[in-house]
GUMIFI-821119 format. One line per field, with one value per residue: x, y, z of N, C-alpha, C, O in turn; residue number from 0. Coordinates in nm, 4 decimals, always signed. Example, Ala and Ser with C-alpha at 12.3 -4.5 7.8 and 13.67 -1.06 7.14 Angstrom:
REM residues 2
n_u: [+1.3190, +1.2850]
n_v: [-0.5690, -0.2250]
n_w: [+0.7800, +0.7080]
ca_u: [+1.2300, +1.3670]
ca_v: [-0.4500, -0.1060]
ca_w: [+0.7800, +0.7140]
c_u: [+1.3200, +1.2900]
c_v: [-0.3300, +0.0030]
c_w: [+0.7800, +0.7870]
o_u: [+1.4236, +1.3409]
o_v: [-0.3319, +0.1138]
o_w: [+0.8465, +0.8039]
pos: [0, 1]
//
This chain:
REM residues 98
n_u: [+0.6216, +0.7253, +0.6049, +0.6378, +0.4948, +0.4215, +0.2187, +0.1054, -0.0902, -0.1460, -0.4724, -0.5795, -0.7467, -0.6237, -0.3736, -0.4279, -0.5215, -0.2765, -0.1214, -0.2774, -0.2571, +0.0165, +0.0019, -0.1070, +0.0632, +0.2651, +0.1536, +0.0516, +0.3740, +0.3866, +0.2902, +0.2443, +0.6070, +0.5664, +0.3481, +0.3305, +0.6354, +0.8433, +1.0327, +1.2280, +1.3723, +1.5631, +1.6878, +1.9230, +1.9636, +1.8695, +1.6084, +1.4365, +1.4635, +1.2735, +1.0987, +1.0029, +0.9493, +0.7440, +0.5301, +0.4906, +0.3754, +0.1494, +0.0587, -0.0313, -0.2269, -0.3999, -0.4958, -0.5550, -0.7869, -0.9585, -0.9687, -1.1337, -1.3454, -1.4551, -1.4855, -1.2962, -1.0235, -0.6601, -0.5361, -0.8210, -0.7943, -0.5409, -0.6169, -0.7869, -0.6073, -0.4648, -0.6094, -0.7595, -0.5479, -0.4566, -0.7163, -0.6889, -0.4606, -0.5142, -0.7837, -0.5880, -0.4416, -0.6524, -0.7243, -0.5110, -0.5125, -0.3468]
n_v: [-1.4111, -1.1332, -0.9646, -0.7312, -0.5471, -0.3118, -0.3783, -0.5510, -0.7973, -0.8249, -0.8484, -1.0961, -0.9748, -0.7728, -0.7920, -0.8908, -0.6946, -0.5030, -0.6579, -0.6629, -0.4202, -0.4007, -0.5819, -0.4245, -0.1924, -0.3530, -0.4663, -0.2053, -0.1051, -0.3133, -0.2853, -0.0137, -0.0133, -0.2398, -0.0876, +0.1796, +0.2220, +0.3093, +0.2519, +0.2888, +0.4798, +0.7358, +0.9993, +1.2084, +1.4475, +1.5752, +1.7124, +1.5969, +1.3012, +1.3479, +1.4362, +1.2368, +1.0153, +1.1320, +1.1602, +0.9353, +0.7964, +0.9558, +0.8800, +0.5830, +0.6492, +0.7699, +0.5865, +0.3249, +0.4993, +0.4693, +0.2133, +0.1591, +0.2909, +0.2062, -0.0430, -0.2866, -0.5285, -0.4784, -0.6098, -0.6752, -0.3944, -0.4144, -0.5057, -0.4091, -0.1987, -0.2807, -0.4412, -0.2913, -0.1575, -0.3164, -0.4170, -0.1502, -0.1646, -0.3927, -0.2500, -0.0616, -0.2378, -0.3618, -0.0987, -0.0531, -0.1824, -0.4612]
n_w: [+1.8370, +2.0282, +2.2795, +2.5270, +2.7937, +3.0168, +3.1711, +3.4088, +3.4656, +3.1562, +2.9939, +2.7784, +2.5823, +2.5808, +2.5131, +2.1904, +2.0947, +2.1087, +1.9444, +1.6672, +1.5934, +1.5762, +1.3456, +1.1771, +1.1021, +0.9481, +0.7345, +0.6278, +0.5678, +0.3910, +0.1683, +0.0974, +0.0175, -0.1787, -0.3783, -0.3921, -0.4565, -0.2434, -0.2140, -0.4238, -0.4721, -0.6367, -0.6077, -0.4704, -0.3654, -0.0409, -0.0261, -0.2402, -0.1949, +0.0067, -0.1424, -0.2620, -0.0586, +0.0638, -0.1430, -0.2382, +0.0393, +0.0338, -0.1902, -0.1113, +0.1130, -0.0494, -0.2275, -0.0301, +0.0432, -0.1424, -0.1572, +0.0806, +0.0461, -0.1477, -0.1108, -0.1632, -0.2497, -0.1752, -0.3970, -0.5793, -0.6583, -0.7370, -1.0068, -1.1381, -1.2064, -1.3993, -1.5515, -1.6665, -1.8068, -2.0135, -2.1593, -2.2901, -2.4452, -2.6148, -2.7607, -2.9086, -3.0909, -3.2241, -3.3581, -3.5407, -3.8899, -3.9815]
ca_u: [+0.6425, +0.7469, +0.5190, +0.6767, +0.3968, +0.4475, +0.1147, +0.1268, -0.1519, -0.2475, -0.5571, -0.5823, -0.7841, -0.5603, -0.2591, -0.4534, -0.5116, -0.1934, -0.1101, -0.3729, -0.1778, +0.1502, -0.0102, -0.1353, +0.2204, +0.3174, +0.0762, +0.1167, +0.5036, +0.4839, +0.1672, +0.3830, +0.6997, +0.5401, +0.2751, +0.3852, +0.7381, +0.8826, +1.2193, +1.3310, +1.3835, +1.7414, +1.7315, +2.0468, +1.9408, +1.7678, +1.4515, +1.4245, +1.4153, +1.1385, +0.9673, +0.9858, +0.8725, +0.5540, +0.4343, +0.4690, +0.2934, +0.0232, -0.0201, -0.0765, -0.3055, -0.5246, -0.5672, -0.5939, -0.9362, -1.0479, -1.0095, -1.2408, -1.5095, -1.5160, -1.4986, -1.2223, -0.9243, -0.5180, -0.5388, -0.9313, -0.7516, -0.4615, -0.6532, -0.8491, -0.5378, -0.3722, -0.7213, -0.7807, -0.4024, -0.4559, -0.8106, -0.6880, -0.3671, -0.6150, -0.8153, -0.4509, -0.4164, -0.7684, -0.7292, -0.4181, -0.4887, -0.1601]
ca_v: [-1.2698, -1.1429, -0.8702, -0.6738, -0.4223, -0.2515, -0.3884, -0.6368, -0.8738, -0.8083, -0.9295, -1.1470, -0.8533, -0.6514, -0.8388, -0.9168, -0.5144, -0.5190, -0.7392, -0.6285, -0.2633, -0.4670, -0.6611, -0.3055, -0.1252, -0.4657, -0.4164, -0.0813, -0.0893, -0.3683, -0.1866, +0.1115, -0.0576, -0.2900, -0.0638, +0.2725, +0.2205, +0.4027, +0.2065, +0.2843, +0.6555, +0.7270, +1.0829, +1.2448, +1.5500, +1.4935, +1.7493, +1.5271, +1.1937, +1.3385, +1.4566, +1.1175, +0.9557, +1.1783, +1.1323, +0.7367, +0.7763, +1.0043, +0.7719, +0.4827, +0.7127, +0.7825, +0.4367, +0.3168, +0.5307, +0.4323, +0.0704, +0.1652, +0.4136, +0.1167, -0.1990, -0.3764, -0.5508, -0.4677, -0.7085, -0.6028, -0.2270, -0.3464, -0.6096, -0.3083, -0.0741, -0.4007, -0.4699, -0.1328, -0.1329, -0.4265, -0.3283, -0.0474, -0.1828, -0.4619, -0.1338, +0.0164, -0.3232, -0.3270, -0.0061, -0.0794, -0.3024, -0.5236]
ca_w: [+1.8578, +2.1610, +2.3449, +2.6489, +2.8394, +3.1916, +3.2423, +3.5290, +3.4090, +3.0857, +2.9766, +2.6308, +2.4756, +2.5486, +2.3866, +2.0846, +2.0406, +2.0460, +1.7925, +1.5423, +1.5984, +1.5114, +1.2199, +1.0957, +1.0638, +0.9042, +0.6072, +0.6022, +0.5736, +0.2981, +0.0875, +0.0930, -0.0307, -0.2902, -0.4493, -0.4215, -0.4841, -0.1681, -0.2043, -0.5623, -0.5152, -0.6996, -0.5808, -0.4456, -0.2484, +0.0681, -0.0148, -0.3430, -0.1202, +0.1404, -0.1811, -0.2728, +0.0130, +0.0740, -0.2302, -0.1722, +0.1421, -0.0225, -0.2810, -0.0664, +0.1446, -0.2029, -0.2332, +0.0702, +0.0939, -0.2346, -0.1380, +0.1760, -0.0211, -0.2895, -0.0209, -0.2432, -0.2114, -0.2904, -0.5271, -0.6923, -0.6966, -0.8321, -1.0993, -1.1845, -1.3093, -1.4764, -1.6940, -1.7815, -1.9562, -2.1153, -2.2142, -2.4181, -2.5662, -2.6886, -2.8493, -2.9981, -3.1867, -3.3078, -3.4459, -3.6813, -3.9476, -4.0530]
c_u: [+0.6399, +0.6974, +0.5525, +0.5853, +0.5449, +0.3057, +0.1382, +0.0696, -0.2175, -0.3787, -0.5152, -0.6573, -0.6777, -0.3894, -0.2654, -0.5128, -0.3987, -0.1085, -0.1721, -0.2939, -0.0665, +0.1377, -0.0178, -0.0282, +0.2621, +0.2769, +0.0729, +0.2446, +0.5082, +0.3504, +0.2304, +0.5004, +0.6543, +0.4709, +0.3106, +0.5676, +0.8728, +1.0436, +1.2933, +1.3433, +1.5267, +1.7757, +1.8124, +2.0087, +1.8163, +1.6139, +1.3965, +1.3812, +1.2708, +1.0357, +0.8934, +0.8650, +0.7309, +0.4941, +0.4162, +0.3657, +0.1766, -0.0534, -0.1009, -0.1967, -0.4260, -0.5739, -0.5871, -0.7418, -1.0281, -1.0838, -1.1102, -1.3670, -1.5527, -1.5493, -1.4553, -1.1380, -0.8306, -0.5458, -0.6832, -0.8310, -0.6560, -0.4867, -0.6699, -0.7286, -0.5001, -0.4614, -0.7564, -0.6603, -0.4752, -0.5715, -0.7764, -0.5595, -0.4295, -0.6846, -0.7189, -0.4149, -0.4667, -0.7342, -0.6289, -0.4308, -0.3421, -0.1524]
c_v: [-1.2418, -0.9983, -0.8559, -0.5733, -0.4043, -0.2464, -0.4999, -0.7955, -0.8297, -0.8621, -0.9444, -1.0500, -0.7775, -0.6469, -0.8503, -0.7904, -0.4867, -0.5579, -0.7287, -0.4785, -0.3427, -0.4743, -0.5450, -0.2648, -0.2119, -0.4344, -0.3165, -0.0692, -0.1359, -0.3259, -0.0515, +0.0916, -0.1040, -0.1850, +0.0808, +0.3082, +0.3489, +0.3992, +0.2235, +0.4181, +0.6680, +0.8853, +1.1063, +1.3337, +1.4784, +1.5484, +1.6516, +1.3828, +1.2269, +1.3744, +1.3399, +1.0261, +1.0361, +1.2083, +1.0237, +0.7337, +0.8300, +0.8962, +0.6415, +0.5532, +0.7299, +0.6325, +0.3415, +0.3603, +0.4909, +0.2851, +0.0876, +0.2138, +0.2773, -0.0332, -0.2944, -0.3694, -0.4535, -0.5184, -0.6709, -0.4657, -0.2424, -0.4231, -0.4841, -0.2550, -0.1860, -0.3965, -0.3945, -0.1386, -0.2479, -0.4056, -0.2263, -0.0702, -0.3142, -0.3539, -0.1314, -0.0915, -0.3419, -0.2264, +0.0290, -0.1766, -0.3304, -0.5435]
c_w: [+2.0075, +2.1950, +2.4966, +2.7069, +2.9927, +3.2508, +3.3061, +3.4820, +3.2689, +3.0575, +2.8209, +2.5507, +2.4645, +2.4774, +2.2793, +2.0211, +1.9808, +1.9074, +1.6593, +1.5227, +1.5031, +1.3545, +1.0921, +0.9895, +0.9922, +0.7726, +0.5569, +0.5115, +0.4187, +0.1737, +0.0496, -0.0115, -0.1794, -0.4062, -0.4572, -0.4375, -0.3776, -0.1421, -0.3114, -0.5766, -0.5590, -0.7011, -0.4827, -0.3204, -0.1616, +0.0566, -0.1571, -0.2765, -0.0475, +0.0187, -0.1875, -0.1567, +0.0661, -0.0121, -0.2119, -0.0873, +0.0866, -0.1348, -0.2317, +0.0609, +0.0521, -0.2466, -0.1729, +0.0813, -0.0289, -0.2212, -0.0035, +0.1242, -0.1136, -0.2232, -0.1242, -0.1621, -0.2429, -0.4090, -0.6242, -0.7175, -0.7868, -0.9951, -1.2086, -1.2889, -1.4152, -1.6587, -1.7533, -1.8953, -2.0385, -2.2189, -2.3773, -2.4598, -2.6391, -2.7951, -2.9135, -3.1383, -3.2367, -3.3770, -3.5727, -3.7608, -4.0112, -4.1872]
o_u: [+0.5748, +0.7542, +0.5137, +0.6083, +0.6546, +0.2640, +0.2156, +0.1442, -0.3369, -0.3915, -0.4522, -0.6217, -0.6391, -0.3200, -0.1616, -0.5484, -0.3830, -0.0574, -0.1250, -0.2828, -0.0679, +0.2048, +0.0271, -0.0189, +0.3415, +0.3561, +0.0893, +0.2329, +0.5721, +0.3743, +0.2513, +0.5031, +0.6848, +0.5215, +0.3238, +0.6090, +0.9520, +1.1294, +1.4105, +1.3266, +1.6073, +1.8686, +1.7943, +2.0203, +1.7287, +1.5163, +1.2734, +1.2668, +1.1756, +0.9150, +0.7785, +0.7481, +0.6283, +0.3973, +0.3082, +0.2629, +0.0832, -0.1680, -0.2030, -0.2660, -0.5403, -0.6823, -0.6389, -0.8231, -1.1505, -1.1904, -1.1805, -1.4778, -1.6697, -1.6224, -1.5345, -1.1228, -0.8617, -0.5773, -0.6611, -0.7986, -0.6385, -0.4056, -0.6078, -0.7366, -0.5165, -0.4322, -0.7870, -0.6671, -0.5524, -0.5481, -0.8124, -0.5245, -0.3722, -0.6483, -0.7307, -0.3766, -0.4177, -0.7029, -0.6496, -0.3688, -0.2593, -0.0465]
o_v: [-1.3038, -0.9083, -0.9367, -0.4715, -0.4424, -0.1670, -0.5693, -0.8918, -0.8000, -0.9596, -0.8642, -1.0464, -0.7226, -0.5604, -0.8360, -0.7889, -0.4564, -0.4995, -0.7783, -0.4409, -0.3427, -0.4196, -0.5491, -0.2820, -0.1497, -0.3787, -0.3118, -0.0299, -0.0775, -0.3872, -0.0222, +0.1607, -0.0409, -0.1868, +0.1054, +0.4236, +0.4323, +0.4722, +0.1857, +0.4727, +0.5951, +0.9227, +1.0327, +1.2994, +1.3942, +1.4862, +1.6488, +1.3447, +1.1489, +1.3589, +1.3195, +0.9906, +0.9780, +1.2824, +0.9960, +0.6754, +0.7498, +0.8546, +0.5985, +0.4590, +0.7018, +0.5948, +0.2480, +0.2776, +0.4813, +0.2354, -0.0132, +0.1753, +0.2528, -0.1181, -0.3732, -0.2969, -0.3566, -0.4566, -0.6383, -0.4556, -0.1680, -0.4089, -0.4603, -0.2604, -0.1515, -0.3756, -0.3989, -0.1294, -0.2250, -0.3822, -0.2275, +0.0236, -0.3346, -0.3640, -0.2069, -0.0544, -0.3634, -0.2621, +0.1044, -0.2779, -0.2575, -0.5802]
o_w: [+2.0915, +2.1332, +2.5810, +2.6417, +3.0335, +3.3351, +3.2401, +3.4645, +3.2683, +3.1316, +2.7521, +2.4329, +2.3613, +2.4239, +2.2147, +1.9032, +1.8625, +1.8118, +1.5570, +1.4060, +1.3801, +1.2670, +0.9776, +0.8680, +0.9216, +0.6966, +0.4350, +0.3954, +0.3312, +0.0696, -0.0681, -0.1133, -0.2805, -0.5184, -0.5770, -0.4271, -0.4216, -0.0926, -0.3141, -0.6856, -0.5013, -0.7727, -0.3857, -0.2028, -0.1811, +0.0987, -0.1554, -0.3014, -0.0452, +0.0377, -0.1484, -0.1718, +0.1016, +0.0051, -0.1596, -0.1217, +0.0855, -0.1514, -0.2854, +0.0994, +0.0881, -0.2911, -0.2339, +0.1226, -0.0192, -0.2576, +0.0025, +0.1615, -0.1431, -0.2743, -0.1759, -0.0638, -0.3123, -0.5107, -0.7408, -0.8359, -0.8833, -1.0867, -1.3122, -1.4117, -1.5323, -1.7764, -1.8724, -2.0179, -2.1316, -2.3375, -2.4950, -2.5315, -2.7462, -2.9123, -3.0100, -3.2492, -3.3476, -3.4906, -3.6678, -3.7282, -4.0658, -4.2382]
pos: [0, 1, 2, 3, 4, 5, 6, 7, 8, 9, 10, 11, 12, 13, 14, 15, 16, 17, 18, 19, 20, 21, 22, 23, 24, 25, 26, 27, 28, 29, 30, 31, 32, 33, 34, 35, 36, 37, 38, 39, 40, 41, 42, 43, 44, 45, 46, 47, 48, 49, 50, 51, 52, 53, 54, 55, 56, 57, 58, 59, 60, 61, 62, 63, 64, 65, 66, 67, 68, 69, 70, 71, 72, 73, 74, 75, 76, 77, 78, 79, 80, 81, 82, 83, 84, 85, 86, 87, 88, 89, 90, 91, 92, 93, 94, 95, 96, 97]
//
């Protein structure tokens, strides 16, 4: 990766600030994409798209802080919603006998 300043000498902290900034937006971008689904919007009008995308962003904002308040992963948060479904369509099949 290639890192341009208009600082003269940087110092190595201060490139590897950098770079942790970078890495951020990186995770961000693809946490965004993957989990709130910010790329499959199939609306037409443009206030329909921006609703789109700031709910995306809100969403990944809402869970974003729950993965901080709760000190979990992506992956625990998203185990979590997975095992709950499963959970209770396990129940739904219990409850019909065949």
């Amino acid at each position: 990766m290639l890192i341009v300043t208009n600082k003269e000498n940087p110092t190595r902290q201060y490139v590897k600030s950098i770079m942790d900034a970078c890495w951020s937006v990186e995770v961000y971008h693809r946490e965004v994409k993957q989990n709130c689904g910010i790329e499959r919007c199939q609306a037409r009008t443009s206030r329909a798209q921006r609703n789109h995308i700031f709910l995306a962003i809100s969403a990944w904002f809402e869970q974003h802080k729950r993965r901080i308040f709760e000190k979990i992963t992506l992956y625990q948060q998203n185990w979590d919603v997975i095992k709950n479904a499963i959970t209770e369509h396990i129940r739904v099949l219990l409850a019909y006998p065949n």
